[in-house]
DRENDO-1510 file (C-alpha; in Angstrom, 1 decimal, always signed):
<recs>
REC; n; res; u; v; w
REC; 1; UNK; +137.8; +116.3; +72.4 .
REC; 2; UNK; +135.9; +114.0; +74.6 .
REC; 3; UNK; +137.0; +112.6; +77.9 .
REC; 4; UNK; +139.9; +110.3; +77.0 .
REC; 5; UNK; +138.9; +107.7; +80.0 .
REC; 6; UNK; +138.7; +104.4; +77.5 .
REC; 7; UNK; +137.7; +100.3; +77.8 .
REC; 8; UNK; +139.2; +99.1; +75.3 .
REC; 9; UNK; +137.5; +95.1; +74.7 .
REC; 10; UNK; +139.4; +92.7; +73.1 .
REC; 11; UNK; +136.7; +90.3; +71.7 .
REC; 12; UNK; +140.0; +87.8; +69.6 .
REC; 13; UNK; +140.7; +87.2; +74.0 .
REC; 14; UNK; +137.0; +86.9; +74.5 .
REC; 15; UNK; +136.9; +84.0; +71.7 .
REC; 16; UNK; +140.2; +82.8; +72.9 .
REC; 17; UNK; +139.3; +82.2; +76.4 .
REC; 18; UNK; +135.9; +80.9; +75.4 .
REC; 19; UNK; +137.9; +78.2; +73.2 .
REC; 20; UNK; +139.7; +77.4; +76.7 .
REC; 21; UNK; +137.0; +76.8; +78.2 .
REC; 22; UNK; +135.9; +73.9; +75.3 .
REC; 23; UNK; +139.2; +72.9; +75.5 .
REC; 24; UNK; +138.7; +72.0; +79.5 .
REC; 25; UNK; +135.2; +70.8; +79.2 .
REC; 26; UNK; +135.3; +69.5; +75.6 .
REC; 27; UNK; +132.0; +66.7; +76.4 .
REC; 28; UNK; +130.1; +69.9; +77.8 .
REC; 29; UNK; +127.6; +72.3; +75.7 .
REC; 30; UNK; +128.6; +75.4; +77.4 .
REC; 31; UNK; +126.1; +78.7; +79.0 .
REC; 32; UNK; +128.4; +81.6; +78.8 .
REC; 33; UNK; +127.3; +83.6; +81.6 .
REC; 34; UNK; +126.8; +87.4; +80.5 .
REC; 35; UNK; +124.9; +88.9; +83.3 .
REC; 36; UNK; +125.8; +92.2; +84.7 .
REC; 37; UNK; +125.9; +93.6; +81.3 .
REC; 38; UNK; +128.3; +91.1; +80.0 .
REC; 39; UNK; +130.9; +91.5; +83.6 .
REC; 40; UNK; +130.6; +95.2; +82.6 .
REC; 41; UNK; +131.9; +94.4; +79.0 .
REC; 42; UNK; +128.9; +95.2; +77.2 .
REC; 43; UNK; +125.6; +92.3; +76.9 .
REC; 44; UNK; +125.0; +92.4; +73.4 .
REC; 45; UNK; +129.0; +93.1; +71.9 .
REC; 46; UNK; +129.8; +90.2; +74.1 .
REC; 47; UNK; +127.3; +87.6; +73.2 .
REC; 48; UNK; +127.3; +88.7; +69.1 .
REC; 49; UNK; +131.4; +87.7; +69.6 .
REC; 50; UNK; +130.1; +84.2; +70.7 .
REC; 51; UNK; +128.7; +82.4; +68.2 .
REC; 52; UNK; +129.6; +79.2; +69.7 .
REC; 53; UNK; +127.8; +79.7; +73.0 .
REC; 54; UNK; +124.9; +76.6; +73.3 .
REC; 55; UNK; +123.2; +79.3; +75.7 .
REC; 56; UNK; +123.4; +82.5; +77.6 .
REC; 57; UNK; +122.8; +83.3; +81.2 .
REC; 58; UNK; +121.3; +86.2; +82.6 .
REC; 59; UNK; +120.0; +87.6; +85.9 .
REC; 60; UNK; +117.2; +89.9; +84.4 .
REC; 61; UNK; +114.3; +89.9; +81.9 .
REC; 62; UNK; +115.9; +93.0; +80.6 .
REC; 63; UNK; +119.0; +91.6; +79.7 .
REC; 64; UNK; +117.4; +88.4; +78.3 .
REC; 65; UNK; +114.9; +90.9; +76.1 .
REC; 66; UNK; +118.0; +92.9; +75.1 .
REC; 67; UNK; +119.6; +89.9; +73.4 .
REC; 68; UNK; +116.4; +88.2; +72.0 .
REC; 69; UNK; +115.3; +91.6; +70.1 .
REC; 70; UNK; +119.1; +91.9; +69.5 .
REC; 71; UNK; +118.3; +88.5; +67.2 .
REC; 72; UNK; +119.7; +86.3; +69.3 .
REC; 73; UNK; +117.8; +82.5; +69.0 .
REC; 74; UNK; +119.4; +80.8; +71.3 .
REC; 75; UNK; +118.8; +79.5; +74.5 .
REC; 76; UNK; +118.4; +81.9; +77.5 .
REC; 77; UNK; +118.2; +81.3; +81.0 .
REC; 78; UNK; +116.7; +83.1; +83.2 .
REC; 79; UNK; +119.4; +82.8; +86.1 .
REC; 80; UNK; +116.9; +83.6; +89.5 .
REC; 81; UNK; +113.9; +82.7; +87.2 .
REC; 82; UNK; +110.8; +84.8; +87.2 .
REC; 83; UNK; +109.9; +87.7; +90.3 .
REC; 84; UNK; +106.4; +87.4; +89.9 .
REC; 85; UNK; +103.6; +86.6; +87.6 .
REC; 86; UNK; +104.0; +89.5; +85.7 .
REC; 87; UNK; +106.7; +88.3; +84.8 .
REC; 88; UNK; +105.8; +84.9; +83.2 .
REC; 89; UNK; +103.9; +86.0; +79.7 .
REC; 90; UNK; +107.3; +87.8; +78.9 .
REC; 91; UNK; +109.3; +84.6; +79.9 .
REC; 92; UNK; +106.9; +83.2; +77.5 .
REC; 93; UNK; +106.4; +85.1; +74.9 .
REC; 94; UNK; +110.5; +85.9; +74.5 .
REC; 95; UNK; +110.9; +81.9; +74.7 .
REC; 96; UNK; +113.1; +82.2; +78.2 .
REC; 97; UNK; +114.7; +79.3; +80.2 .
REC; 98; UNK; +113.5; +80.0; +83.6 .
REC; 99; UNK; +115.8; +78.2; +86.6 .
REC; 100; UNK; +113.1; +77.3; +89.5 .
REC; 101; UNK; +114.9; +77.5; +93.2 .
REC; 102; UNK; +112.1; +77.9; +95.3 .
REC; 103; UNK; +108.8; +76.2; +96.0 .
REC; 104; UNK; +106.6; +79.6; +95.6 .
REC; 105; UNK; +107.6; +79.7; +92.0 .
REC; 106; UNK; +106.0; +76.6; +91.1 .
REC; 107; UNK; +103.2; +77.6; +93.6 .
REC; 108; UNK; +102.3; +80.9; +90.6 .
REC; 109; UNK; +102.5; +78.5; +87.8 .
REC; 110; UNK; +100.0; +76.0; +89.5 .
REC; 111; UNK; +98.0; +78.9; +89.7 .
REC; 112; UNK; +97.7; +80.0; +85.9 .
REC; 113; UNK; +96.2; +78.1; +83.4 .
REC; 114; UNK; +99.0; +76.5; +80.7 .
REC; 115; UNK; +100.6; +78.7; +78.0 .
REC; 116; UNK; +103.7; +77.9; +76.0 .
REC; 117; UNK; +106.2; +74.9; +77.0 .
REC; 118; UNK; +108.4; +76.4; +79.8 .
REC; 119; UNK; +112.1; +75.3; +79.8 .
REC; 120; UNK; +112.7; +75.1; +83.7 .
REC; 121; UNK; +116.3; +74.3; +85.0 .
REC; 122; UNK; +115.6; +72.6; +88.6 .
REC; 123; UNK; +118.2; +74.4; +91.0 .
REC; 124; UNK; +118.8; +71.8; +94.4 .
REC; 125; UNK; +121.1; +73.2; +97.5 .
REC; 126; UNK; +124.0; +71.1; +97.5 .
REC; 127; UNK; +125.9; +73.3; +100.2 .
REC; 128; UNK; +125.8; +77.0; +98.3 .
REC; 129; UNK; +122.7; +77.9; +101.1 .
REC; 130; UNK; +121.6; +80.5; +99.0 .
REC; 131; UNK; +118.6; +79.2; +96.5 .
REC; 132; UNK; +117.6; +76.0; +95.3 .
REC; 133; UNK; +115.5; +72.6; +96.4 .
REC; 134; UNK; +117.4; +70.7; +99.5 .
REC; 135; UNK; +118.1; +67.4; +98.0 .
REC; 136; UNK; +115.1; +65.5; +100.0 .
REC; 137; UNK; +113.1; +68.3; +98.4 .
REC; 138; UNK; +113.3; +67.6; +94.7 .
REC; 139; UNK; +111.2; +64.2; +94.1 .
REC; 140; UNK; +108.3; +66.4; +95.2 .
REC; 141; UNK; +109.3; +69.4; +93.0 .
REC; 142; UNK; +109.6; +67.2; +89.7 .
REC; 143; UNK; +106.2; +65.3; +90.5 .
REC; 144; UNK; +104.6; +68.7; +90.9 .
REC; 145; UNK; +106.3; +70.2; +87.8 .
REC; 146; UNK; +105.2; +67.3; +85.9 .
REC; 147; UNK; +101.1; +67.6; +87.2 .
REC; 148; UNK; +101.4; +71.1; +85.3 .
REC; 149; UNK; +101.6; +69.6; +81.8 .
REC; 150; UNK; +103.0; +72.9; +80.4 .
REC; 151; UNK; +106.8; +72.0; +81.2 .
REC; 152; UNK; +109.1; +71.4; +78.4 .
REC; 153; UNK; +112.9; +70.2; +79.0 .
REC; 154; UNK; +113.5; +69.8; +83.0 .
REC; 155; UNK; +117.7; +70.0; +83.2 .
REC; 156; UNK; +118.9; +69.8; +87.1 .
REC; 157; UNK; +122.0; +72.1; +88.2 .
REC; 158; UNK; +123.6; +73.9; +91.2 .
REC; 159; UNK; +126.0; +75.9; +92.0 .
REC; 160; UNK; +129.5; +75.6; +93.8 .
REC; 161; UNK; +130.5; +78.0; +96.7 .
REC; 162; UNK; +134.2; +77.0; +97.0 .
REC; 163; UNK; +135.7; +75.6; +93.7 .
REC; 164; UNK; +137.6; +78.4; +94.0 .
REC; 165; UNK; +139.7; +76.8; +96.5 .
REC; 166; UNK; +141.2; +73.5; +94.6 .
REC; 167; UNK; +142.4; +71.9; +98.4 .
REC; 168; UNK; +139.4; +72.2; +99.9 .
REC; 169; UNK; +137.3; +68.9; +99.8 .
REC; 170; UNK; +133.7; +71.3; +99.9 .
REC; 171; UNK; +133.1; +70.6; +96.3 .
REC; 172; UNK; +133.8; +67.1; +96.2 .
REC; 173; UNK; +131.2; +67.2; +99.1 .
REC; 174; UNK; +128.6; +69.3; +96.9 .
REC; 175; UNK; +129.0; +66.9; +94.1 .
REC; 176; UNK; +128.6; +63.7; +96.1 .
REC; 177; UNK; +125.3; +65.6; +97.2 .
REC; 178; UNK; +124.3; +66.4; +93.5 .
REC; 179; UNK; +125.3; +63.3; +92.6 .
REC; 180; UNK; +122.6; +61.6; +95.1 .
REC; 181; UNK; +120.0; +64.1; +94.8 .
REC; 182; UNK; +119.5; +63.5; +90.9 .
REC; 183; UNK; +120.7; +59.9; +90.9 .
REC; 184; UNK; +117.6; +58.7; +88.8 .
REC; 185; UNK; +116.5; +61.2; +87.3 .
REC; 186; UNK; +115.6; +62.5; +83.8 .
REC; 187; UNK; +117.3; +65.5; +82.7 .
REC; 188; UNK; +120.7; +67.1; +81.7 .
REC; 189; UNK; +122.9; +68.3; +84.4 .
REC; 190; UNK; +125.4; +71.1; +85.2 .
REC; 191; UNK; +127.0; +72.2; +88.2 .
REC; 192; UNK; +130.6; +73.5; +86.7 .
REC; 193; UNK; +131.4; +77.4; +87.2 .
REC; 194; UNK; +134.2; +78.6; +85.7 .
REC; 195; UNK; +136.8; +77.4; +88.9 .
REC; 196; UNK; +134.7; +73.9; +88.6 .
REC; 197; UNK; +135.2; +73.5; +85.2 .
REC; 198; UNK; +139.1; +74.0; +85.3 .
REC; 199; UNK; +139.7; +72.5; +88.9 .
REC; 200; UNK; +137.6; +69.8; +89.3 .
REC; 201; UNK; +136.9; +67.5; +86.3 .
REC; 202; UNK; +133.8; +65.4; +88.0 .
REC; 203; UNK; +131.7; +69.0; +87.7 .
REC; 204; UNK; +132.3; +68.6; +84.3 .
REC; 205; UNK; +128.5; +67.3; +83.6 .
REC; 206; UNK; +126.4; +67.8; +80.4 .
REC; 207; UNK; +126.5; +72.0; +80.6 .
REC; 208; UNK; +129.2; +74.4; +82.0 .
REC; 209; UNK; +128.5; +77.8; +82.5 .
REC; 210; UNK; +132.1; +79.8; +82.6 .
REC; 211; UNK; +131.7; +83.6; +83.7 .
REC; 212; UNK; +135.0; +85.3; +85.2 .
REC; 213; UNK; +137.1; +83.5; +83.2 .
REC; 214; UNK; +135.3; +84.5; +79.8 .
REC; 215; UNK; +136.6; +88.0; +81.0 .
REC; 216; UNK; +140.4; +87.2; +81.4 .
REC; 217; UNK; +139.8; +87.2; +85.5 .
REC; 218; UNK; +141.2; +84.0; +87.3 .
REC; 219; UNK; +138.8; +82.2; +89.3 .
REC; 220; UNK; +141.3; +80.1; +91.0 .
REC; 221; UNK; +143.1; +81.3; +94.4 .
REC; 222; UNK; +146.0; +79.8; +93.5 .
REC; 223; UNK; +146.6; +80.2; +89.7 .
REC; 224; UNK; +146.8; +83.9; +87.8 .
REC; 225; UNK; +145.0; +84.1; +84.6 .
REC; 226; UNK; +148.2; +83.9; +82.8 .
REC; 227; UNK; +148.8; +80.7; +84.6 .
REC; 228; UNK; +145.7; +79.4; +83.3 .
REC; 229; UNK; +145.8; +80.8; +80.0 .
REC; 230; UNK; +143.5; +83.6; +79.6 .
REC; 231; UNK; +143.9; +86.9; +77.9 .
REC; 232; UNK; +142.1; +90.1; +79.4 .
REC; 233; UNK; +139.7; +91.3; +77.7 .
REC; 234; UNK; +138.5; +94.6; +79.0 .
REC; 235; UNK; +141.9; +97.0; +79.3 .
REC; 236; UNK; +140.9; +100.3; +81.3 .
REC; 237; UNK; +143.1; +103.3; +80.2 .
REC; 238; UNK; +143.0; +107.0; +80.1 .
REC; 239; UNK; +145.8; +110.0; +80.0 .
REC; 240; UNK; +147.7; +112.4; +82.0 .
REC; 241; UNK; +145.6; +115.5; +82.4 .
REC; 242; UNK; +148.0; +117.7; +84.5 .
REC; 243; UNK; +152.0; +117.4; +85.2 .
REC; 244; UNK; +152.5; +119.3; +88.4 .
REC; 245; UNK; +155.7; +119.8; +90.5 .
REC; 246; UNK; +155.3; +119.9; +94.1 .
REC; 247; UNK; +157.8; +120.3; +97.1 .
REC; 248; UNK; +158.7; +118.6; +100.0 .
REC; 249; UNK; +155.9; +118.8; +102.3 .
REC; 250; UNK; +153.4; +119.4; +100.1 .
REC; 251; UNK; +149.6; +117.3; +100.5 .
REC; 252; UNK; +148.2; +115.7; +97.7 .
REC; 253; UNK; +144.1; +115.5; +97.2 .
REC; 254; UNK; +141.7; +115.1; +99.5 .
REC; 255; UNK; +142.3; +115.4; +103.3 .
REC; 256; UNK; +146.2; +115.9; +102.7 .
REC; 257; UNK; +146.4; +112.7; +103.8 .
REC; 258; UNK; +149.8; +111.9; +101.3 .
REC; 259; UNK; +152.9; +114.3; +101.5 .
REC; 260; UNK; +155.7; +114.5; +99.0 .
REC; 261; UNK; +158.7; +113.6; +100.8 .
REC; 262; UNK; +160.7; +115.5; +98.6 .
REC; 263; UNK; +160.3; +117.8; +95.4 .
REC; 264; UNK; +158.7; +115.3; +92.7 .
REC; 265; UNK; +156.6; +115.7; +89.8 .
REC; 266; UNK; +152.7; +114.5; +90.3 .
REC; 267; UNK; +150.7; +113.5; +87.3 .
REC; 268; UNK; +146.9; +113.7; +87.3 .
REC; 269; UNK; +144.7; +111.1; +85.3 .
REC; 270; UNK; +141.2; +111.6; +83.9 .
REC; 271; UNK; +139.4; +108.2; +85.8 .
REC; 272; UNK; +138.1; +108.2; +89.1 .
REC; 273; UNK; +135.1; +106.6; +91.4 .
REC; 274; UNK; +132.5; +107.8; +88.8 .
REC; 275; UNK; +133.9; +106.3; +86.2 .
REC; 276; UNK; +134.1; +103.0; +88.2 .
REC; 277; UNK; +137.4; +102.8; +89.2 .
REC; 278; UNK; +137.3; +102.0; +93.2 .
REC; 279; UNK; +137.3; +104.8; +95.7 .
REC; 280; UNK; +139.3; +102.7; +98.3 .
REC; 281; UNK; +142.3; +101.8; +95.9 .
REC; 282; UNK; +145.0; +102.3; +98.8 .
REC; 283; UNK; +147.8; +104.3; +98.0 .
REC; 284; UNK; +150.4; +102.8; +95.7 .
REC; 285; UNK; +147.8; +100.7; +94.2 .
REC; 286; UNK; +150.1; +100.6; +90.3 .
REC; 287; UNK; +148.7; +102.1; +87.3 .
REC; 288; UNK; +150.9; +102.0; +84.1 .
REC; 289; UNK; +152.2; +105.3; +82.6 .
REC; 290; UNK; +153.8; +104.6; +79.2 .
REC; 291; UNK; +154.0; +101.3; +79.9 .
REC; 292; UNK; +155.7; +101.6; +83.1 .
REC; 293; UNK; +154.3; +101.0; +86.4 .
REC; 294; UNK; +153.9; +103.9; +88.8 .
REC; 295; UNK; +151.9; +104.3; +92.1 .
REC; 296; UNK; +148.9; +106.3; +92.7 .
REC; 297; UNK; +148.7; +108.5; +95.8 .
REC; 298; UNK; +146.4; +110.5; +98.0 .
REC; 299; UNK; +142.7; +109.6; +97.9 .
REC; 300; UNK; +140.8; +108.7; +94.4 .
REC; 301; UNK; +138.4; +111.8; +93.4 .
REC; 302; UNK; +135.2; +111.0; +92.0 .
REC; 303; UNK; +137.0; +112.0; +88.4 .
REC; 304; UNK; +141.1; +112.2; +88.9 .
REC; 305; UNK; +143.6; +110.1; +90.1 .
REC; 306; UNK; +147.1; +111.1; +91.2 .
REC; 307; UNK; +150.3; +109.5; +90.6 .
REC; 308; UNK; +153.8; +109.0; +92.0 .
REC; 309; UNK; +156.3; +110.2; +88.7 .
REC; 310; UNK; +159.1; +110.1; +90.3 .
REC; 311; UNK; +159.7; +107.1; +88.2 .
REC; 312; UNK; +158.8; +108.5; +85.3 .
REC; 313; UNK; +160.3; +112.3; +84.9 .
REC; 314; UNK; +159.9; +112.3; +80.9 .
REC; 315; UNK; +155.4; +111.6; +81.5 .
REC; 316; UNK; +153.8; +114.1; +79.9 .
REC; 317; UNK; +150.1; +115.2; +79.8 .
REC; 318; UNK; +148.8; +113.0; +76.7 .
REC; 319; UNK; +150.3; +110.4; +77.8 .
REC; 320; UNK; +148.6; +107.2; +78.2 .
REC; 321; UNK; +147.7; +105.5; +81.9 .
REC; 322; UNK; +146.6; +102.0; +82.2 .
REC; 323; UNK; +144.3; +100.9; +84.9 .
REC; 324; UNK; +144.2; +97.1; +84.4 .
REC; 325; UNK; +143.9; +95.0; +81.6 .
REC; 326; UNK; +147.0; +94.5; +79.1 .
REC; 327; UNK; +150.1; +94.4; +81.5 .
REC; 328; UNK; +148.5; +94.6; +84.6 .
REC; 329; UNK; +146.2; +92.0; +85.2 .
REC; 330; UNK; +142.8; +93.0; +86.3 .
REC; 331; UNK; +143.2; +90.2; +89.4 .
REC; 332; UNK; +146.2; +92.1; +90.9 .
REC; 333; UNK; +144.4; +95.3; +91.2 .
REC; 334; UNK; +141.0; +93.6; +93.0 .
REC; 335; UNK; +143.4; +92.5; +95.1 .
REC; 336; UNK; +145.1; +95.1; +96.3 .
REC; 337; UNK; +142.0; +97.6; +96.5 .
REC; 338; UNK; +140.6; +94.7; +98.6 .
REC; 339; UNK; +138.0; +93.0; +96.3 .
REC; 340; UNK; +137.7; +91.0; +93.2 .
REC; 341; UNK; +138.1; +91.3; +89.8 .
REC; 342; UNK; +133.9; +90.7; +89.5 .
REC; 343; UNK; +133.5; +93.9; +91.4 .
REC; 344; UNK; +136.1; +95.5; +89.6 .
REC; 345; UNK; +134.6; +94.9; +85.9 .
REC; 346; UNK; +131.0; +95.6; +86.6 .
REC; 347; UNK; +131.7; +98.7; +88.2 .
REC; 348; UNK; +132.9; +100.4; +85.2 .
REC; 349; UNK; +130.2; +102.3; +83.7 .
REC; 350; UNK; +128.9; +104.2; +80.8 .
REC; 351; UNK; +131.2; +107.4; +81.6 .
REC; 352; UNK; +133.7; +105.3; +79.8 .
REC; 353; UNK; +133.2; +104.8; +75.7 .
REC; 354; UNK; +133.9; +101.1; +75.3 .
REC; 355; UNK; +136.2; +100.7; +72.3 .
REC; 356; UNK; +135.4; +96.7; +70.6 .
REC; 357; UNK; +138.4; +95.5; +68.9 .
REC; 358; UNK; +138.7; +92.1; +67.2 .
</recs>
């Protein structure tokens, strides 16, 4: 029997939050964003179970190959653009989008002599301070694009570091600044992430590029997915292993660092830190035994968890545990171990078999 430790991905809540997000942004052509290996949900079983997406975005040129020899013909993007000019005859030759954010990219391609039509998407700092062209930059940046005569479609985006946060005014700020910066210009814009695209309607421009919220994580500090709608998508599980009893004063797992406070049964799941599940859970971070929530205790092992049963005296080993997903939303767990649901996803790895349901 293999290791029962299971991520089950429900691709009907994958579509269904996708159709929320064309239901917020219904004058937008939308990027789904699948880096990361599709937010740990699997690239290629995601993206085949969006057939509506106008383009995908990635962070590699391994994840954009994997979808293009998966026989995908739509538009990629190339989320950091190219590393080097190695890279550049496989951005060609797969037909890649490439976002430009720094001047030493356009530096290699006025290097190398013209190839095929590169699809560039112009990326300006409007506040984010991370990449892109600061706005007084980008006149110069499209005139020197334009001397190369081997640039295709030129779109113009950036990217919002609070929309998380609808009462701050920081992205009204950021999109007076896009707004100036490509006042003007030629090209399509986008600037909505998933929290822009459901908290503030002006980021709302020609393309939205949802991630998080694809996966059934809220990207809103004030709003739980159920609030907003979504379903999860990825639901972690695995079963009881081991039903112990213990007695009063006796340590549980590493460094003894939890006692029993009285004679109670323990249960012992097959998931740990290998698996992805986070090493600094705290203790009585809730799993779900049965259905029923329960509290895990003493430190997470790289393979087992332990859990409280006192609420539970009729678990047995077979039974199922849930981890997040279905019941106990993925949000509420990044939370309490001190993260976010981002982390939480991606982390899970291929120690788990993925189960794709429709």
């Amino acid at each position: 029997m293999t290791r029962p430790a299971r991520a089950r991905i429900d691709l009907a809540a994958l579509q269904h939050n996708f159709h929320c997000v064309e239901q917020a942004a219904p004058g937008s052509r939308v990027m789904a964003i699948v880096k990361a290996n599709g937010y740990g949900h699997g690239l290629v079983d995601v993206a085949r179970a969006l057939p509506a997406a106008d383009a995908f975005g990635v962070a590699t040129l391994d994840e954009a190959i994997s979808l293009r020899e998966a026989g995908f013909d739509r538009r990629i993007v190339l989320l950091e653009g190219f590393f080097g000019v190695d890279d550049l005859p496989l951005v060609g030759g797969y037909r890649l989008d490439v976002v430009l954010h720094h001047a030493s990219q356009i530096e290699l391609l006025e290097k190398l002599p013209p190839g095929r039509a590169l699809d560039v998407w112009l990326k300006i700092d409007t506040g984010m301070n991370r990449l892109g062209f600061a706005p007084p930059d980008v006149p110069a940046a499209i005139d020197r694009l334009a001397r190369l005569g081997g640039i295709g479609s030129l779109r113009l985006m950036s990217h919002l570091a609070c929309a998380d946060d609808p009462d701050r005014d920081y992205t009204s700020r950021q999109l007076e600044h896009f707004t100036e910066a490509t006042r003007g210009l030629q090209g399509e814009r986008s600037l909505a992430n998933s929290a822009g695209l459901l908290a503030w309607p002006g980021t709302r421009m020609d393309w939205v590029r949802p991630g998080i919220m694809l996966y059934g994580g809220s990207p809103l500090l004030d709003k739980t997915a159920a609030e907003l709608g979504l379903w999860p998508v990825m639901t972690l599980a695995t079963r009881l292993i081991a039903v112990n009893r213990h007695q009063a004063g006796d340590a549980v797992g590493y460094g003894g660092e939890w006692v029993c406070p009285e004679a109670m049964n323990v249960g012992v799941a097959a998931i740990g830190y290998g698996d992805g599940y986070p090493r600094h859970a705290p203790g009585g971070m809730p799993v779900l035994v049965n259905g029923e929530r329960a509290p895990i205790i003493g430190r997470v092992s790289m393979d087992m968890i332990c859990i409280d049963l006192r609420s539970q005296p009729d678990a047995r080993i077979g039974d199922e545990v849930v981890l997040w997903g279905e019941g106990l939303p993925v949000d509420e767990v990044a939370a309490q171990a001190g993260t976010i649901a981002y982390e939480i996803l991606c982390s899970v790895n291929n120690r788990v078999y993925f189960d794709y349901t429709e």
